[in-house]
N, C-alpha and C positions, 0 to 999 in steps of 0.2 A: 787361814784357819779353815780347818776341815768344815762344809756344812752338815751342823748335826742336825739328824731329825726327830723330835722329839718322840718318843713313847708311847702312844696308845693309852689312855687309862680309863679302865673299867668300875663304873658304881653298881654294886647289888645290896641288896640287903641281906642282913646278918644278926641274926638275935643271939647266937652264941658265941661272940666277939666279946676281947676282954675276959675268958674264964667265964663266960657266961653270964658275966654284971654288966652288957652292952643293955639299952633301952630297945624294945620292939620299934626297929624299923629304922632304928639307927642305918647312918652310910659312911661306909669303909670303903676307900680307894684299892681295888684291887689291879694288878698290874695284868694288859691282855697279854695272852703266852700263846706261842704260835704252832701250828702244826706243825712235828715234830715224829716221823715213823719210817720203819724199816718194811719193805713188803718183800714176795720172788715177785720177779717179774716174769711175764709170758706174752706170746703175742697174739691178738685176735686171732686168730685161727684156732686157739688151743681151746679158746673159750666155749664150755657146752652151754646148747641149742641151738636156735637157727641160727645161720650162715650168716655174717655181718661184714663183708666183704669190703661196704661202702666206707667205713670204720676205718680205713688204714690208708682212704684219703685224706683225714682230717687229724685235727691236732688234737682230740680229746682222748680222756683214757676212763677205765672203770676200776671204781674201788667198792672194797667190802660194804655193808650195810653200818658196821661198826666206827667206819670213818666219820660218816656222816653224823652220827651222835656224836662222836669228840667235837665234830669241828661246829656243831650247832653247841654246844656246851661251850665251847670257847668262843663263841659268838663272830666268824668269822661268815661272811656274809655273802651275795651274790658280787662277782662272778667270783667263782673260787678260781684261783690261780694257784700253781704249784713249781716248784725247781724242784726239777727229778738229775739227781746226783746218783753216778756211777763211781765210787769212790776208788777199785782198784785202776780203772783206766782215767779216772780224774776229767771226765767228760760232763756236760753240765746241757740240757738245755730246759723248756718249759710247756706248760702243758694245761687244760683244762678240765675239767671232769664233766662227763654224760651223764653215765650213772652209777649207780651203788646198787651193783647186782653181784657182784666178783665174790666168790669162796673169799673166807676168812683168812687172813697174811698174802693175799696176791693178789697183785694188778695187773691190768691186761691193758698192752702199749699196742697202737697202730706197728704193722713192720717196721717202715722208712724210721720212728722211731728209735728201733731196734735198733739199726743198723747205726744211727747217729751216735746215739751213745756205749756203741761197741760191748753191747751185748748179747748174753746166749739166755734161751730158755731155764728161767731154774735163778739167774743170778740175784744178787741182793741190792735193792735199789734203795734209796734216801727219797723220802717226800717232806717236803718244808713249803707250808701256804708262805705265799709272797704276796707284794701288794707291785702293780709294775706301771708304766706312766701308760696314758695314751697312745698309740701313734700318731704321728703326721706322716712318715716319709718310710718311703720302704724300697731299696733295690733288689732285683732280681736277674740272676741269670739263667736261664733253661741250660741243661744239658745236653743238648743232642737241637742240629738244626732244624729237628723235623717239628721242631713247635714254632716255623713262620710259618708252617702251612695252615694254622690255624688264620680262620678268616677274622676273627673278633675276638684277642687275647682279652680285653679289658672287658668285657661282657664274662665272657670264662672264667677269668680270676675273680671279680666279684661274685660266682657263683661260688668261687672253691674255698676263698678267705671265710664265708661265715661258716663253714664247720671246723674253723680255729679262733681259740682265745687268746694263744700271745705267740710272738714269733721270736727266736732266735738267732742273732747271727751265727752263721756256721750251719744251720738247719740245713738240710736237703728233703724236702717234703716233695710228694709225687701226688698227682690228681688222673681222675681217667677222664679220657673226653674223645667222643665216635670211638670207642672199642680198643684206643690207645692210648698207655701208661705215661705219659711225662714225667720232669722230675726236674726241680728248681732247685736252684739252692739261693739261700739268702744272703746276700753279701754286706747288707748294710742296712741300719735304722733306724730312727730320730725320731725323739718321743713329741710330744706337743710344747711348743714354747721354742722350741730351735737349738742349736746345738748336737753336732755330733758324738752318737753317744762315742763311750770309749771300749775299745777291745782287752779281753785281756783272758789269760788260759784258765785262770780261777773261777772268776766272775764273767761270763758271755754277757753280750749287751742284747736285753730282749725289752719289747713294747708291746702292749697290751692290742689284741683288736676285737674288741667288741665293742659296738657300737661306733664308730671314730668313720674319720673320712680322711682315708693314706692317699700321698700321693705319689703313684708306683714308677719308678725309672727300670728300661732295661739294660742290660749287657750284653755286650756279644753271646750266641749261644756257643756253646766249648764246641770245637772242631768247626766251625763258622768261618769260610774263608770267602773275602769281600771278589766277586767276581772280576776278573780284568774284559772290558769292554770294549777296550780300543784291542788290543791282541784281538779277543773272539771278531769283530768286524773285520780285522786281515786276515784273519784263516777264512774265515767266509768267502771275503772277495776274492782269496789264492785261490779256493776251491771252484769258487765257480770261470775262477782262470782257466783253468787247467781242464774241468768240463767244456769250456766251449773251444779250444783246443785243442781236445781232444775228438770233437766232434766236428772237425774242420774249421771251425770260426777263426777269425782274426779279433785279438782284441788289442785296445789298445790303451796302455794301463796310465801313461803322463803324455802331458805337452799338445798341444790345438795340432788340427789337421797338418797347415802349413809345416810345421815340425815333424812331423809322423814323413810326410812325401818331399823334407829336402828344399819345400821354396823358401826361397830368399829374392825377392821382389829388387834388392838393390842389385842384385848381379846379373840382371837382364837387362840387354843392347837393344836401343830399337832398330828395326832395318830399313836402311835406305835407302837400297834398290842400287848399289856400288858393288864392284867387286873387287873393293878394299886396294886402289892401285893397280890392279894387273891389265897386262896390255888386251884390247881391243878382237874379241874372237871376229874369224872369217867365216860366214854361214857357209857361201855356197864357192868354192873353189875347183878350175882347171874348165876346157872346154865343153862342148856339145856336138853333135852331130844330129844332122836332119836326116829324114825319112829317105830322101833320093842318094845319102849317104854322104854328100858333098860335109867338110867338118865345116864347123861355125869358130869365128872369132873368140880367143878365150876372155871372159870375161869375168871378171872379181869382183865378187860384191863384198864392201866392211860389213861391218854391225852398225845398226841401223843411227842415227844421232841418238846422246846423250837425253832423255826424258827425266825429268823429274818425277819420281818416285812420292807419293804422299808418305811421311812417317805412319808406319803401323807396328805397333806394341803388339808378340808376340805372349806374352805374360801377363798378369793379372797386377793391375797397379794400386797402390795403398791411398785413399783417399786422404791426404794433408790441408789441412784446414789451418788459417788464422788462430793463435789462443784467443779463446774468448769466442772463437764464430761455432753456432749451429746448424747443422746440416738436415734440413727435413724433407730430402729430396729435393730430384728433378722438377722442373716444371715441364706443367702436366700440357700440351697441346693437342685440342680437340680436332679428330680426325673429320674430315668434310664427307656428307654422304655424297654417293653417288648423284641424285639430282640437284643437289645446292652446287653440286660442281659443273653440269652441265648451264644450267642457270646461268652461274655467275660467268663461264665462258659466253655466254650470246650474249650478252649485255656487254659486255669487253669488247666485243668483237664490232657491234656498230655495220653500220650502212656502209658499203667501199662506194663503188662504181653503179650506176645504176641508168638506163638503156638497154639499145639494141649493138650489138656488133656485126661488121659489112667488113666481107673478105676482100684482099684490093683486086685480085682475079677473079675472074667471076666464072664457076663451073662450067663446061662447055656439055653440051645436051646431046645425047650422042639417038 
């Protein structure tokens, strides 16, 4: 079952109630009847006298003097709220009132207004006071990315929200902030109590905000594309490839040292002083001949006897350890100074022979 909401109902006094056979001061239930007018609409800029520029960042509008006595005669109260109906384009949104300064049959809308409800200067608008919930929850999307340059959005929107009384879904409202125009639009809004309101082309879903405490989600802003971070770090690192390449450097883009120049540790021979089998060279072969020219005996010498070679590792070897063992270095052996070493040689060294020595010929004295 639909929830209905009940009626509004008005007591005043009425002495000429009943034909005029009512009691002085009798009460009669009279029904409240709701704003209800046709204005032209125009837009702050058309409006004479000074320049109110500030006006058409906010969501209020100006009506005649004559409004204001209806809508205090129909006892309709602070904040006044309105649904300003554009009936040939069938656009709908809402709005608050400043003041009741406007020429009589006209009201004067912020532009972004204008523009929402697909209006021209001159056209015929519907105004119907409304009564609308609180807010709680409000999404937002900017149009254009140049509103993350702002440093403190949520400080700024609280500035911009109190010169509006209710919002819109579908609204596209614009605020100036450092000498630039932004411009939001509303995408979504949930009155107090919870519950998403509902969309629909007849009836827009709008919440009241005065007074209230929203709590504002954003949207990507339109044309917003989420940076690629890892790409931008490869063109970086390509670029400064190709600068230090170009500038003679060597770089080197994968893989440890060892990889870059080719070693491989297991494919190195130690050598040991062999010459792998082969037969036994002759150093010095055929004869000689002496000074007085007589020849000398020929004489052949081999290569010299087989010597043992100690193993020596041409290559750089991989240190293999036990699992489980750590390696925290060589041990460390202190080098002996110079006089600790003389030292410990004469104590080493000890008393030998100790006397005179007597040659067994004895010089002859000339």
């Amino acid at each position: 079952m639909a929830n209905m909401r009940p009626r509004s109902i008005q007591y005043q006094y009425d002495d000429e109630s009943f034909g005029g056979y009512g009691a002085p001061g009798f009460r009669i239930p009279v029904q409240h009847r709701k704003f209800d007018e046709y204005f032209r609409c125009y837009p702050v800029a058309f409006m004479p006298g000074p320049e109110r520029s500030n006006v058409n960042y906010g969501g209020k509008i100006f009506l005649p003097p004559s409004a204001l006595e209806k809508l205090t005669r129909l006892h309709i109260t602070y904040p006044m709220l309105f649904s300003l109906h554009n009936g040939k384009k069938r656009t709908v949104t809402h709005a608050g009132v400043l003041e009741f300064i406007a020429e009589e049959g006209r009201v004067y809308l912020p532009q972004w207004m204008m523009t929402v409800l697909l209006l021209e200067p001159g056209d015929l608008l519907q105004l119907k006071s409304c009564d609308l919930p609180p807010g709680n929850f409000l999404k937002l999307q900017p149009q254009s990315p140049e509103f993350l340059e702002i440093s403190d959005p949520k400080a700024v929107l609280e500035n911009v929200l109190r010169n509006f009384s209710a919002l819109t879904v579908g609204d596209i409202f614009s605020f100036e902030y450092n000498d630039s125009v932004f411009e939001i639009a509303v995408l979504e809004v949930k009155p107090t109590g919870g519950g998403a309101a509902v969309q629909g082309e007849e009836a827009k879903s709008a919440i009241g905000c005065v007074e209230v405490d929203l709590e504002v989600d954003f949207a990507p802003p339109v044309g917003y594309v989420e940076p690629d971070y890892k790409g931008e770090a490869l063109k970086k690192a390509k670029e400064a490839a190709a600068k230090l390449a170009a500038s003679g450097g060597i770089v080197h883009t994968a893989g440890t040292m060892a990889k870059q120049i080719g070693y491989d540790a297991s494919k190195i021979q130690p050598s040991t002083g062999e010459d792998d089998g082969k037969p036994p060279s002759r150093f010095v072969e055929g004869g000689g001949r002496k000074l007085g020219g007589k020849k000398t005996a020929a004489v052949v010498t081999s290569a010299p006897a087989k010597v043992e070679v100690p193993k020596v590792l041409t290559g750089l070897e991989p240190l293999r350890l036990p699992h489980g063992t750590l390696f925290f270095g060589f041990k460390h052996v202190p080098v002996k100074k110079k006089d600790e070493g003389e030292a410990g040689d004469d104590e080493g060294k000890g008393s030998g022979f100790v006397g005179e020595g007597r040659a067994l010929k004895k010089k002859s004295k000339k």
